[in-house]
Jmol script that loads the backbone (N, CA, C; Angstrom):
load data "model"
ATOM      1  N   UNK A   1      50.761 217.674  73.023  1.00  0.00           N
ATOM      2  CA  UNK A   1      51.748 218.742  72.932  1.00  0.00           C
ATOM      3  C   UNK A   1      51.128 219.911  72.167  1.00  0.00           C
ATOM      4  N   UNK A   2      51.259 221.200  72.795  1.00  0.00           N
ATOM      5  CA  UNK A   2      50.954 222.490  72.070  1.00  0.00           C
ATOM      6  C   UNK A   2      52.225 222.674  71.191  1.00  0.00           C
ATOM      7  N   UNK A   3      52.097 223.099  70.520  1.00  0.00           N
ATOM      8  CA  UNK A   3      53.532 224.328  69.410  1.00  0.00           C
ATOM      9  C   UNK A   3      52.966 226.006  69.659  1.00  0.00           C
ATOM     10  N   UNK A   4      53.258 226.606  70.178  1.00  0.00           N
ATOM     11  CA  UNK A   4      52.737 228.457  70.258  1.00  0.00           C
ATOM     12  C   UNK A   4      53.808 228.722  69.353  1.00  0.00           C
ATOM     13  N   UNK A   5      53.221 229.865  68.688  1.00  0.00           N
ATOM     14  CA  UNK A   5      53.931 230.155  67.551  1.00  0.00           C
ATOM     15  C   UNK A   5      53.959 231.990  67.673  1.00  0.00           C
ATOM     16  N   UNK A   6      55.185 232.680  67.512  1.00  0.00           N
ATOM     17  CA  UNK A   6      54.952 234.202  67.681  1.00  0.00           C
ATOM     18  C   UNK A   6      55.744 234.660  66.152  1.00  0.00           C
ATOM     19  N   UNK A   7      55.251 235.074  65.541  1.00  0.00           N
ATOM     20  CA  UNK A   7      55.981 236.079  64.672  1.00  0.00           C
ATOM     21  C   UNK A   7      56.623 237.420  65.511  1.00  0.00           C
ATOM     22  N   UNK A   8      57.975 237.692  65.598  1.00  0.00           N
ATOM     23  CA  UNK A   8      58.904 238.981  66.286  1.00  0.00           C
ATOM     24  C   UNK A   8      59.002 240.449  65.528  1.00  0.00           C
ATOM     25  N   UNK A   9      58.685 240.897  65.083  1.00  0.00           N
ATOM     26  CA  UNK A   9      59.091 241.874  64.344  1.00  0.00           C
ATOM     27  C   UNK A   9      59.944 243.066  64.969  1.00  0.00           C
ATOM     28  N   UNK A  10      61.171 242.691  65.106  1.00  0.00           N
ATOM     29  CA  UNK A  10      62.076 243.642  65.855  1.00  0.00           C
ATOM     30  C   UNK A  10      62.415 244.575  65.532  1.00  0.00           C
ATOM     31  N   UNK A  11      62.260 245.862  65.881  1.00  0.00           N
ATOM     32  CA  UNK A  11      62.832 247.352  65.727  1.00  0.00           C
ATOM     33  C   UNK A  11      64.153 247.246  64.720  1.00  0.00           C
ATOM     34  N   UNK A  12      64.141 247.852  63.378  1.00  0.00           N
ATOM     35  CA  UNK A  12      65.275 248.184  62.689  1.00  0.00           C
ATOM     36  C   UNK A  12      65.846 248.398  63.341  1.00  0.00           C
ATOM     37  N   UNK A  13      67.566 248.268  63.420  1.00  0.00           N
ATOM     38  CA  UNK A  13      68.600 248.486  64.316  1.00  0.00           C
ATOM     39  C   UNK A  13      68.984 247.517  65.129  1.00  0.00           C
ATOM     40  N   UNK A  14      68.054 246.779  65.515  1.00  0.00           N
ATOM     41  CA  UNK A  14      68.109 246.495  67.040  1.00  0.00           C
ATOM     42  C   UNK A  14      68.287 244.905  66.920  1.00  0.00           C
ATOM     43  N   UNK A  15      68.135 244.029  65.501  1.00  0.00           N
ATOM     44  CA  UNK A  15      68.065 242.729  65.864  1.00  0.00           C
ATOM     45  C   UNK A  15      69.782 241.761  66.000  1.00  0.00           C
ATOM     46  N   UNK A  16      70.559 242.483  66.283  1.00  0.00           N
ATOM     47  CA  UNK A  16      71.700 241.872  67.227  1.00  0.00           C
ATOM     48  C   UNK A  16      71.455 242.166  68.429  1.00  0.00           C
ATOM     49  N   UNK A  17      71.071 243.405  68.785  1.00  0.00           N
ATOM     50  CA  UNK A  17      70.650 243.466  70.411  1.00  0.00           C
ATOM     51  C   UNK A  17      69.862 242.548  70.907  1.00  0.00           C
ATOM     52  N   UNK A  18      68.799 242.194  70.181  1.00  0.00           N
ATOM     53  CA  UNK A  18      68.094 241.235  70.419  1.00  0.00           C
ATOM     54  C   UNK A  18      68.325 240.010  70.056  1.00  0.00           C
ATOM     55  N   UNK A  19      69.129 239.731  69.671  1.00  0.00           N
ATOM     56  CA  UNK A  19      69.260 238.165  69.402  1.00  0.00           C
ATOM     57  C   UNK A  19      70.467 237.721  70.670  1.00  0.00           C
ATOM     58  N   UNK A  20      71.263 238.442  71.221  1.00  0.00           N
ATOM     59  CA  UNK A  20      71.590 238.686  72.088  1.00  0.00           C
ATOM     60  C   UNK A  20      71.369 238.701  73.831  1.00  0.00           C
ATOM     61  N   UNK A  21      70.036 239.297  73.859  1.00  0.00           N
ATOM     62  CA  UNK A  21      68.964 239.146  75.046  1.00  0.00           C
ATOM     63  C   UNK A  21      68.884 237.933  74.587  1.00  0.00           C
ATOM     64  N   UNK A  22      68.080 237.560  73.984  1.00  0.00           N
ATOM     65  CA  UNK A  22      66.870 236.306  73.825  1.00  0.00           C
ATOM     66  C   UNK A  22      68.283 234.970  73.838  1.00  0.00           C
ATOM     67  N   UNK A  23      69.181 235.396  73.939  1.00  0.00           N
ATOM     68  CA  UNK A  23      70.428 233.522  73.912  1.00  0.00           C
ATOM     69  C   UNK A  23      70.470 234.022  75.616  1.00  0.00           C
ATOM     70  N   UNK A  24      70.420 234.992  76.179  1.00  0.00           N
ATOM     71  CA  UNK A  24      70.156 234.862  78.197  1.00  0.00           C
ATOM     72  C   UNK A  24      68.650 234.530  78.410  1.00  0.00           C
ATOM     73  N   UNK A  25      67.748 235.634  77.545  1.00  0.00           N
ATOM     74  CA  UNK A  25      66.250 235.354  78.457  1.00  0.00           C
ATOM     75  C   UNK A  25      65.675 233.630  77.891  1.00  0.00           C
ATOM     76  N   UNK A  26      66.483 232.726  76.558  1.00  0.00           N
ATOM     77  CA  UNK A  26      66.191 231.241  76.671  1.00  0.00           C
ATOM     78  C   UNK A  26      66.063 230.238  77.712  1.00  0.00           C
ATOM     79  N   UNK A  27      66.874 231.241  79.121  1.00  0.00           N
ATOM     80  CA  UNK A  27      66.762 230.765  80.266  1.00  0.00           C
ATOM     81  C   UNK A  27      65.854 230.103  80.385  1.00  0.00           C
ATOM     82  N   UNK A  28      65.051 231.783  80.769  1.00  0.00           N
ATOM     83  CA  UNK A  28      63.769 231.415  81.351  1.00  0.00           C
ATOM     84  C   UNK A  28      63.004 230.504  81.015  1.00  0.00           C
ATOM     85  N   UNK A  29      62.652 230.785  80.352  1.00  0.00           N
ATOM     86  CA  UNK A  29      61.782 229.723  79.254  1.00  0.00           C
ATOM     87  C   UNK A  29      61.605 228.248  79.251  1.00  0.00           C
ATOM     88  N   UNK A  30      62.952 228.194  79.114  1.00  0.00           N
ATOM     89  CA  UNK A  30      63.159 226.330  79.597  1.00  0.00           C
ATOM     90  C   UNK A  30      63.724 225.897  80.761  1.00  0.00           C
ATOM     91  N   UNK A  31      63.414 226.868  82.001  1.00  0.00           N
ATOM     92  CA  UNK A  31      63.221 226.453  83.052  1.00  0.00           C
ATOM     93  C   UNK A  31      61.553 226.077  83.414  1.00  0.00           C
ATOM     94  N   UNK A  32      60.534 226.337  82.696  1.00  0.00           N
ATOM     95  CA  UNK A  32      59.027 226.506  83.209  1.00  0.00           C
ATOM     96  C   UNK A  32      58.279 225.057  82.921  1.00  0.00           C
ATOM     97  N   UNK A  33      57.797 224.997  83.913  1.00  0.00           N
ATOM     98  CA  UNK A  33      57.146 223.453  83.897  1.00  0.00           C
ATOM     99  C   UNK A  33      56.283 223.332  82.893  1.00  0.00           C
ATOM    100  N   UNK A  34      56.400 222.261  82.098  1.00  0.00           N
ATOM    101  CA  UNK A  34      55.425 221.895  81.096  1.00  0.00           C
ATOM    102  C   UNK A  34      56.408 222.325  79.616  1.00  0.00           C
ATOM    103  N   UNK A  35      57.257 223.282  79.536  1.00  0.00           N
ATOM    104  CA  UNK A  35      58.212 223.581  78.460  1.00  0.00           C
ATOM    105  C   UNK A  35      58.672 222.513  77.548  1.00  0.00           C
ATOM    106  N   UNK A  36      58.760 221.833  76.726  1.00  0.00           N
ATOM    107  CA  UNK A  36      59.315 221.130  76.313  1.00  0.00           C
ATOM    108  C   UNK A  36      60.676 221.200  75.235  1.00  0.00           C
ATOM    109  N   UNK A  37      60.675 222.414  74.356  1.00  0.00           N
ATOM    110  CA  UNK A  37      61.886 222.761  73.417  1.00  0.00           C
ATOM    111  C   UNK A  37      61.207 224.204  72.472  1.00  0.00           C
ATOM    112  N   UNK A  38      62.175 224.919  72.100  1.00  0.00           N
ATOM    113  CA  UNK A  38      62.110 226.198  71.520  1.00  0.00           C
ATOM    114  C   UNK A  38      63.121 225.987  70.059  1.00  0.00           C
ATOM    115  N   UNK A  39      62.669 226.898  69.147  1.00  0.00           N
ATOM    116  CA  UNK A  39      63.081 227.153  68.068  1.00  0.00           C
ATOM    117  C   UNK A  39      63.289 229.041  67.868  1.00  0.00           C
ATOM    118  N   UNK A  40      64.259 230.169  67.858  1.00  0.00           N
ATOM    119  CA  UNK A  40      63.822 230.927  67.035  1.00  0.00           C
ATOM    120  C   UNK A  40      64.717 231.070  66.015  1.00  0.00           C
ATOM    121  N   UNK A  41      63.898 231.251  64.828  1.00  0.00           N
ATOM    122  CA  UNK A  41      64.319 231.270  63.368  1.00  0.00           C
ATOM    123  C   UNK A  41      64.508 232.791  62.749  1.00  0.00           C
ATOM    124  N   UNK A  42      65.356 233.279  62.135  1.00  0.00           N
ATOM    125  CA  UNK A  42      65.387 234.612  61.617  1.00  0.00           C
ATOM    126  C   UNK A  42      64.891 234.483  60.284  1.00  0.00           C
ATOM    127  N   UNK A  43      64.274 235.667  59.448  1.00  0.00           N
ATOM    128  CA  UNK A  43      63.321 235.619  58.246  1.00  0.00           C
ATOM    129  C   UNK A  43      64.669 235.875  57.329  1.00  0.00           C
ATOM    130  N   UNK A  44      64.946 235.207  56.451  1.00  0.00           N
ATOM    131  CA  UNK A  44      65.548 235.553  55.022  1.00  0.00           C
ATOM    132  C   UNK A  44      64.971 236.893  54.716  1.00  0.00           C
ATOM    133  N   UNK A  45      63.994 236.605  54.071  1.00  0.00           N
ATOM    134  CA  UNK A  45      63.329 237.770  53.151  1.00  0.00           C
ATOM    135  C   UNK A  45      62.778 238.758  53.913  1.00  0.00           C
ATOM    136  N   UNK A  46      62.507 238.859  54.804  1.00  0.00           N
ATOM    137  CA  UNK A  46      62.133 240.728  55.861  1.00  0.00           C
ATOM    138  C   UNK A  46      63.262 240.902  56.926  1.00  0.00           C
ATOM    139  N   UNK A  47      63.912 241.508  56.854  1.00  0.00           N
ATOM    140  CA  UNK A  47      64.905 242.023  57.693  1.00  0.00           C
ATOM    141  C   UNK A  47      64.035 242.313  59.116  1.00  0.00           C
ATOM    142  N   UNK A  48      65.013 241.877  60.172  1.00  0.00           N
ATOM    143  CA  UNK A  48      63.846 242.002  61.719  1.00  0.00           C
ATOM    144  C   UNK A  48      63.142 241.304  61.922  1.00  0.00           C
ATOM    145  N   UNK A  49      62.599 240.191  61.091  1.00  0.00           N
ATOM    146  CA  UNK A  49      61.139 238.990  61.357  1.00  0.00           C
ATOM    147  C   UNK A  49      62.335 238.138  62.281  1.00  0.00           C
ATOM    148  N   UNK A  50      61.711 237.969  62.964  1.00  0.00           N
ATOM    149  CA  UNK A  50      61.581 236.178  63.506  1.00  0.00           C
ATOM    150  C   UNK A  50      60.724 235.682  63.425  1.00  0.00           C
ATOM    151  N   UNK A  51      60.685 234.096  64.005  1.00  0.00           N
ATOM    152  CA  UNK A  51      59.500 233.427  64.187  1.00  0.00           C
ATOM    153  C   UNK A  51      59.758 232.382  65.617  1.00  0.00           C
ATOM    154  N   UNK A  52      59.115 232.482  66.767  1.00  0.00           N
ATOM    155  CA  UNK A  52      59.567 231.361  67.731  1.00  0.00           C
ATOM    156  C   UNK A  52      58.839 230.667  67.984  1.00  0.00           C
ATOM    157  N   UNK A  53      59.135 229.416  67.919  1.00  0.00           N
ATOM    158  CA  UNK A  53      58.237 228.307  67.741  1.00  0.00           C
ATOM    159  C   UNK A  53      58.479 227.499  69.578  1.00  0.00           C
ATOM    160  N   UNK A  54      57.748 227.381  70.462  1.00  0.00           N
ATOM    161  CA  UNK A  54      57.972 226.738  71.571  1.00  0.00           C
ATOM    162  C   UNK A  54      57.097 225.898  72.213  1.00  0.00           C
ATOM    163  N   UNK A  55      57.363 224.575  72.135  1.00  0.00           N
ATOM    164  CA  UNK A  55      56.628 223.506  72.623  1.00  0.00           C
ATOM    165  C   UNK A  55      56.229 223.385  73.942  1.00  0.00           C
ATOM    166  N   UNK A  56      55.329 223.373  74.043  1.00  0.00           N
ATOM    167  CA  UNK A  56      54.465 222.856  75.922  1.00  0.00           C
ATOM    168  C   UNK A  56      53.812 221.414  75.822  1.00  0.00           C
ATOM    169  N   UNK A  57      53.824 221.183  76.700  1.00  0.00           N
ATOM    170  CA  UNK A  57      53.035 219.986  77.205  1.00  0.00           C
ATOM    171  C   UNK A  57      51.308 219.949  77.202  1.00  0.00           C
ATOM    172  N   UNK A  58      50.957 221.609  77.711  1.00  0.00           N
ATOM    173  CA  UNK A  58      49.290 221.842  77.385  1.00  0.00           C
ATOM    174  C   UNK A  58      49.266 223.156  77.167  1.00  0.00           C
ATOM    175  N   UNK A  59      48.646 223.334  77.073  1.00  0.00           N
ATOM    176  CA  UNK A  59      47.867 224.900  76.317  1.00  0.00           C
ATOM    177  C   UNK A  59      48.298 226.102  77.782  1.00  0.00           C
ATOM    178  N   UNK A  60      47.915 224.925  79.191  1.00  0.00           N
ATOM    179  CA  UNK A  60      48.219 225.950  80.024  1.00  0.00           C
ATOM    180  C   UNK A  60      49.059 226.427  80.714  1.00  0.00           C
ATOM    181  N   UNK A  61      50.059 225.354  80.386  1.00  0.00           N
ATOM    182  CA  UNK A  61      51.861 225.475  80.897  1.00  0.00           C
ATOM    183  C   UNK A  61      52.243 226.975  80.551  1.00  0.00           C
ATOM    184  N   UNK A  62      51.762 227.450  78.954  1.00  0.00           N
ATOM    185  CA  UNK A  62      51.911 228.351  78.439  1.00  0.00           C
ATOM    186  C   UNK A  62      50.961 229.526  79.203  1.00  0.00           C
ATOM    187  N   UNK A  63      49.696 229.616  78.854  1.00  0.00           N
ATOM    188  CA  UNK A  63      48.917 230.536  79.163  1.00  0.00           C
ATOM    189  C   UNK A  63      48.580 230.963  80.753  1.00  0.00           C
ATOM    190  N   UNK A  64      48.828 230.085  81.638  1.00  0.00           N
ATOM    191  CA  UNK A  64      48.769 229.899  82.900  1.00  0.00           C
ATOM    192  C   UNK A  64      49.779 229.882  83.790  1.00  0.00           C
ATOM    193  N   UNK A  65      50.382 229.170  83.355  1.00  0.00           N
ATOM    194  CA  UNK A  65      51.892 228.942  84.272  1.00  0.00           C
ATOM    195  C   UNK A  65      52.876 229.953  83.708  1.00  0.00           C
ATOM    196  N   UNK A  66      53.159 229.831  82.965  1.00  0.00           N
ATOM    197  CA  UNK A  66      54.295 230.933  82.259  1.00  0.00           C
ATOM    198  C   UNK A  66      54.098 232.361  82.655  1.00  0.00           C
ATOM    199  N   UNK A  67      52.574 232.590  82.285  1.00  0.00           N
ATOM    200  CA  UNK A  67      52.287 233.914  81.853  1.00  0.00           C
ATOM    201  C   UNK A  67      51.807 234.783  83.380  1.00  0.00           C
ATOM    202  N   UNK A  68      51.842 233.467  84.546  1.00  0.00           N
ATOM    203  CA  UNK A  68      51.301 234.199  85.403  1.00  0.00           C
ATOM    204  C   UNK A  68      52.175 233.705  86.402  1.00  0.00           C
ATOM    205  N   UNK A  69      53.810 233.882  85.884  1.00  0.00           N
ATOM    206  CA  UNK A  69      54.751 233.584  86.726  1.00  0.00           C
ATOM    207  C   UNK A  69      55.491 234.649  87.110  1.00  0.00           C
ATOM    208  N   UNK A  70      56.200 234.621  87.916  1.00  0.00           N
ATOM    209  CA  UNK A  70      57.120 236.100  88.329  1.00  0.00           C
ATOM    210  C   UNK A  70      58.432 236.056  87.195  1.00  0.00           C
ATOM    211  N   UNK A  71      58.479 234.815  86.722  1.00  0.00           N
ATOM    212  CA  UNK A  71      59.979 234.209  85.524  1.00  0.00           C
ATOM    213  C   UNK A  71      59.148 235.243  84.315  1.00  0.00           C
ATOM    214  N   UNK A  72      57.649 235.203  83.787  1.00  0.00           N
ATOM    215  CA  UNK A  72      57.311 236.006  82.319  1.00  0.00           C
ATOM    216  C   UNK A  72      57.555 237.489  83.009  1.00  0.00           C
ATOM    217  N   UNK A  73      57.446 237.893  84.354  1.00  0.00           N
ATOM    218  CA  UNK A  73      57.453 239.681  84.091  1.00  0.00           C
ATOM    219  C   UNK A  73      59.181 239.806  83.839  1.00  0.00           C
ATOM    220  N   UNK A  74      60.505 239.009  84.185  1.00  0.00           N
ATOM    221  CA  UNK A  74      61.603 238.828  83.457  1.00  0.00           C
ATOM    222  C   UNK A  74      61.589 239.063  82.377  1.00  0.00           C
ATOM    223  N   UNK A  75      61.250 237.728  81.586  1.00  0.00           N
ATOM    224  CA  UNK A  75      61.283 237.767  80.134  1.00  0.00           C
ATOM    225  C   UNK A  75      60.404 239.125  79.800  1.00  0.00           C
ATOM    226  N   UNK A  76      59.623 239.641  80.013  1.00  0.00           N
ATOM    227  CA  UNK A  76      58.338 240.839  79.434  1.00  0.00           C
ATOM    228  C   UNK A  76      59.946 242.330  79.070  1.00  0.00           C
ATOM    229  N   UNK A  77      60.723 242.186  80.699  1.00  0.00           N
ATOM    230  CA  UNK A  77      61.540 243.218  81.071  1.00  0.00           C
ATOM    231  C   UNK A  77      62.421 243.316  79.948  1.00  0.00           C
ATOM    232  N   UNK A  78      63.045 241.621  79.550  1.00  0.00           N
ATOM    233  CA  UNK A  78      64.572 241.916  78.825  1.00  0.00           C
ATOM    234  C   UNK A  78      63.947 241.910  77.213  1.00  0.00           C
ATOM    235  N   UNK A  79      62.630 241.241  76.946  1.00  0.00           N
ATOM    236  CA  UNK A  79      62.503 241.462  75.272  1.00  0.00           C
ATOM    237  C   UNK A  79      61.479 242.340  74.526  1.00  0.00           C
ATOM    238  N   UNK A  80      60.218 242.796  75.208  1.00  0.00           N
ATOM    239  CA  UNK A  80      59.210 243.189  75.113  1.00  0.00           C
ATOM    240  C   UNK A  80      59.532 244.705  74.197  1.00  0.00           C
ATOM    241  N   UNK A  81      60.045 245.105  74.888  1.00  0.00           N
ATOM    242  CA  UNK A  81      60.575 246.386  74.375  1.00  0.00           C
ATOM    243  C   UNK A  81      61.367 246.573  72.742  1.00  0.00           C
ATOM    244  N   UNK A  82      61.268 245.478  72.492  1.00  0.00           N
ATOM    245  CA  UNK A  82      62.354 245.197  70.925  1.00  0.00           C
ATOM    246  C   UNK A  82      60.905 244.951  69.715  1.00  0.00           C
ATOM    247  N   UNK A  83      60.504 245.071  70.190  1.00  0.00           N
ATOM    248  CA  UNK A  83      58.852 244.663  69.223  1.00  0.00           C
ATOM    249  C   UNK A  83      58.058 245.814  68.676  1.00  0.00           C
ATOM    250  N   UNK A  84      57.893 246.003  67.256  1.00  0.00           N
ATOM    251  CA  UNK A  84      57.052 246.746  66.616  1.00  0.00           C
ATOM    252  C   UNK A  84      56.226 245.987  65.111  1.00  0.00           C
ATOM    253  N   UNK A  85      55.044 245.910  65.225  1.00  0.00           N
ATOM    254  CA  UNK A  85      54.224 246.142  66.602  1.00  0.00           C
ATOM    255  C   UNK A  85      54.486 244.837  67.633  1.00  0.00           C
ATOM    256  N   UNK A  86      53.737 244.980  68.338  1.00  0.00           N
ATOM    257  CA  UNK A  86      53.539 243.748  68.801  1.00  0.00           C
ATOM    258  C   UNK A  86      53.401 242.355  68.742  1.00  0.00           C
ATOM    259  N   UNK A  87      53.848 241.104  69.043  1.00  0.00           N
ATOM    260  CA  UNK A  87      53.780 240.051  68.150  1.00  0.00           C
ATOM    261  C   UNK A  87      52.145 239.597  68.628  1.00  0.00           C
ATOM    262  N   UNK A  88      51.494 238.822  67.872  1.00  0.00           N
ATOM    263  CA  UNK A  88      49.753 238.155  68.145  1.00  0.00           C
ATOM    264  C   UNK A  88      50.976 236.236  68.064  1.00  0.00           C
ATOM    265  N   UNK A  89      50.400 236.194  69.452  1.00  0.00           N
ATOM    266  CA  UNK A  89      50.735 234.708  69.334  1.00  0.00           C
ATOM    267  C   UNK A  89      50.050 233.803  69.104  1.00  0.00           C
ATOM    268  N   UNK A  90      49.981 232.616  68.871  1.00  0.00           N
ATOM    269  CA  UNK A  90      49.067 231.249  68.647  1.00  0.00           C
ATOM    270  C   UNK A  90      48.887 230.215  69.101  1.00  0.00           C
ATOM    271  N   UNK A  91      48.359 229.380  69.092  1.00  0.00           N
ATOM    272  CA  UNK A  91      49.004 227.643  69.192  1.00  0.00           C
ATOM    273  C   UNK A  91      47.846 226.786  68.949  1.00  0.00           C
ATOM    274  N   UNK A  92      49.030 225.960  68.556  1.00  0.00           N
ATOM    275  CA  UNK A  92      48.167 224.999  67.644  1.00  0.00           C
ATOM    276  C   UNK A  92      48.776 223.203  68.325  1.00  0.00           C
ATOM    277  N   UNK A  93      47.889 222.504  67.448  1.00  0.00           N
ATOM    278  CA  UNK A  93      47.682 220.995  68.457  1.00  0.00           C
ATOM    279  C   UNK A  93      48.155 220.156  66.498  1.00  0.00           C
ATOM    280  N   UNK A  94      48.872 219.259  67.356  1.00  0.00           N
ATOM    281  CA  UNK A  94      49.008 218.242  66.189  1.00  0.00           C
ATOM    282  C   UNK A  94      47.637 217.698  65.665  1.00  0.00           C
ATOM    283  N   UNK A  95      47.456 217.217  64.274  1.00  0.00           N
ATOM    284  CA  UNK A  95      46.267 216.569  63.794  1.00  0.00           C
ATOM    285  C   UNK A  95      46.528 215.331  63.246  1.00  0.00           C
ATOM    286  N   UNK A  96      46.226 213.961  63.755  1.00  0.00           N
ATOM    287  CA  UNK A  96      46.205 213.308  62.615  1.00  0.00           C
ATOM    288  C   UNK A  96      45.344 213.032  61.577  1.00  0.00           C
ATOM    289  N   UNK A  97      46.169 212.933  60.317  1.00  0.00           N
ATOM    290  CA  UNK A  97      45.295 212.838  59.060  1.00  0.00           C
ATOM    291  C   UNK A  97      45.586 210.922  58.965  1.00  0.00           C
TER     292      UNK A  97
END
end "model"
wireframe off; spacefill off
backbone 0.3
color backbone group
């Protein structure tokens, strides 16, 4: 299992608008093969942070399938635009210690 991880930093003003989109565009998301479950969390301490945490099955459910689906230019349409700057996403792999 991957975890991708995005920090949101949403436009002052705007994070009811956006929290708003993102409870329709959750659609998408967990309709896409390999998806397994989503988290987004709002920041206490910075007004506008999120953080969304969303589980895949492999690295490429995400980077491949998602991203080079006609369902991400959707999602790109309804949230993309709420972001300053831009979020840098991640992902990371469980370790055992």
């Amino acid at each position: 299992m991957i975890l991708e991880l995005a920090i949101l930093d949403v436009k002052t003003g705007r994070e009811e608008e956006f929290e708003g989109v993102f409870a329709r565009a959750q659609a998408i998301i967990s309709g896409m093969a390999g998806y397994i479950s989503h988290e987004l969390r709002r920041c206490l301490e910075k007004k506008g942070r999120y953080v969304l945490l969303i589980n895949w099955q492999t690295l490429e459910d995400h980077t491949e399938g998602f991203r080079g689906s006609p369902e991400y230019q959707e999602w790109k349409k309804l949230l993309h635009h709420f972001y300053e700057p831009f979020p840098e996403v991640q992902h990371y792999e469980k370790i055992s210690l």
